[in-house]
Each structure stands twice: as structure tokens, then as C-alpha cells.
C-alpha angles and dihedrals in degrees: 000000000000089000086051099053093048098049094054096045082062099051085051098053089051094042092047102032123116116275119258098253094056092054091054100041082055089044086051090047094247114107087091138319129241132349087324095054091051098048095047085053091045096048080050101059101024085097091056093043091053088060103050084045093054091044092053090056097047082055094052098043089033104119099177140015092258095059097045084047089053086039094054092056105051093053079051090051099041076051094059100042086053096051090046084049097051094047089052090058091047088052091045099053087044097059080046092061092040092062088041092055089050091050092049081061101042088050101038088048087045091046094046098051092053087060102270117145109237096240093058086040087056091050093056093046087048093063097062094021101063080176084071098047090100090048100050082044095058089043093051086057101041093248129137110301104174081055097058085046091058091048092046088051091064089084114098115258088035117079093116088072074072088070085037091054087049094048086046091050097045093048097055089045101052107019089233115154105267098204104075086054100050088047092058089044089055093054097045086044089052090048083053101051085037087062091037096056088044087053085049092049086047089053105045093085098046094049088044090049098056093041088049092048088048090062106035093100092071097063081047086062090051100062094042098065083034082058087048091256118145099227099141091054084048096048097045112024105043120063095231088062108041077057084050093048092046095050095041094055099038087062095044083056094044093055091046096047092040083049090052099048094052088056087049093053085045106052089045091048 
């Protein structure tokens, strides 16, 4: 029992440790400077940490094979439900910075066509907009500004400051009027988010039904000790169905999560 515990805390630790590029990013001194850096690190693998943490206790407290093997799968399924959780709050702050990025358009076009240079336009969009704070320094300083917008544009959910960048540059080189570009940008930009919230509405059922089907078996133990039935004692107490436990929830974890992903892939598409 002791070789079996062990064994799985190790596969644990090298399922749930930190990718390589991480590591060496930290070893470089890059992964983030100072006491922001390390809080934003240590939000992101808090969750990770949790779980190793959880597991280690379920081996410790872990009196038969059946209960480290529930065990086991709870901590799997805790894992899942953060990752999915995690990935919800990257999509969501994505399609936030896609509508950031729409409304940078709409108000710099609106603001050029009344008159307003495009550098003093930039400043007043940078104080509600942080994602533009390189670009109105740069412009402060004379720098390259199409250049801090494509940079800027490397965070997901703005790809379209890459078009801004090419308008802004464009526009410098050549002297050509900015407005009437950014005008046709923000309507394509609108057309795209249009299409994008049809493909999340699309998606939504899909994404309820197989999230609905993972946790339907609970309300099936229910009635069963409703019914006078002992499914709890089988499923965590005898070997056969802690297995059965264990293979039952990592599919359901695996629909929900393939069903995710497909949504993921798209929404980016």
C-alpha cells in the first residue's frame, strides 16, 4: 500500500508541476520582477499547488486502497474543474479586451474627425485604456508608436491594435487623414465580434448539455439512497467500485473538457 501511495504522489507531482519554460524564465530572472511578478506567479499556480497539497493529504489519511483511489479522484476532478475554470476566465477577459480594443477604434476615429491630433487623441484613450499606456508613452517621447500598438496587440483579444499599428504607421509615413480608416476598421471589427458572439451563442448548448450530462450521476446516487440503496459504501469502500468511480468521472471529465476545448478552438477560429 505504501509502494502504491508513493507511486501515485509522484505521478501527481509530474502531472501537476510547473511547465519547463516557466522554470527557466524564473531561472533567467524573467518570469517577473519584484513583489508583482511574484504574486502574479504565485495566483497562477496557487491552484496547482492546492491540488498537490489535497492529494498529499488523501495519501496520508488514506486507510485502503478504495479510499486513496476515491480520494484520488476527487483531487482529479477538483483539478479539472480548476483548469476549466481558469480557461473561462482567460476567454472572458479576452472577449473584454476585444471589446476594449473596438471601442479604442470607434473613439480615436470619432476624436479624429472633430479636429483632434491623433497623439492628444491617444493620451485621452490611454487614461481609461491601461492596454495603450506603452503606445501614448511612446508617443510622449517621440518614440515608435505603431510599434507599442503591435506589441500591445500580442495580448489575447487584441490582435486587431495590429491593423491600428498599420493605419498609425501609414499615416506618419505618408501624411495621409487617419479617420476614414479607422472608420472602415471599426466596422469590420464590429462584423467580427458580431460573428464571434453568434459562434458563442452556437456554442452555449452544447457546452450546458455536456456539463449537465457530467453531473447527472449525482442526482442517480441520490435516488438511489433515496430508494434505500447503499451506493456511496460501493463506490468508496470496495475496490471494484472505487475503479468504477474513477473511470466513470474521468470520462465525464474528459467530455466536458473535450467539449470545452472544441468551443476554445471555435471561438478563436
Amino acid at each position: 500500500m505504501n509502494y502504491a501511495a508513493a507511486a501515485l504522489t509522484v505521478a501527481a507531482l509530474l502531472i501537476l508541476r510547473p511547465p519547463g519554460r516557466w522554470l527557466v524564465r524564473l531561472r533567467l530572472g524573467s518570469a517577473g520582477s519584484g513583489v508583482r511578478g511574484a504574486m502574479t506567479q504565485l495566483r497562477r499556480w496557487l491552484p496547482t499547488a492546492l491540488v498537490i497539497g489535497a492529494f498529499s493529504v488523501v495519501v496520508v489519511i488514506g486507510a485502503s486502497f478504495p479510499h486513496l483511489l476515491a480520494g484520488f479522484t476527487g483531487v482529479g476532478v477538483f483539478w479539472v474543474w480548476l483548469r476549466l475554470r481558469r480557461n473561462n476566465v482567460a476567454r472572458t477577459a479576452r472577449q473584454l479586451r476585444g471589446s476594449q480594443v473596438a471601442e479604442i477604434v470607434d473613439s480615436l476615429a470619432a476624436e479624429l474627425g472633430a479636429g483632434i491630433l491623433a497623439g492628444q487623441a491617444l493620451e485621452h484613450l490611454a487614461a481609461d485604456m491601461p492596454m495603450l499606456d506603452g503606445a501614448a508613452a511612446a508617443c510622449r517621447m517621440g518614440g515608435d508608436v505603431a510599434g507599442a500598438l503591435r506589441a500591445a496587440a500580442l495580448q489575447p483579444g487584441a490582435e486587431n491594435l495590429d491593423e491600428l499599428a498599420a493605419a498609425w504607421e501609414v499615416s506618419e509615413r505618408s501624411g495621409a487623414p487617419m479617420a476614414r480608416v479607422l472608420d472602415r476598421l471599426g466596422d469590420g471589427i464590429r462584423d467580427e465580434r458580431e460573428t464571434q458572439r453568434e459562434i458563442s451563442a452556437g456554442l452555449g448548448p452544447a457546452k450546458a448539455t455536456a456539463r449537465l450530462m457530467a453531473v447527472l450521476p449525482l442526482f442517480g446516487l441520490g435516488m438511489g439512497v433515496s430508494m434505500g440503496a447503499r451506493p456511496v459504501h460501493i463506490l468508496l469502500d470496495t475496490a471494484v467500485g472505487s475503479l468504477c468511480l474513477l473511470a466513470g468521472a474521468a470520462l465525464a471529465c474528459a467530455g466536458v473538457w473535450w467539449v470545452d476545448q472544441i468551443a476554445a478552438r471555435a471561438e478563436r477560429a
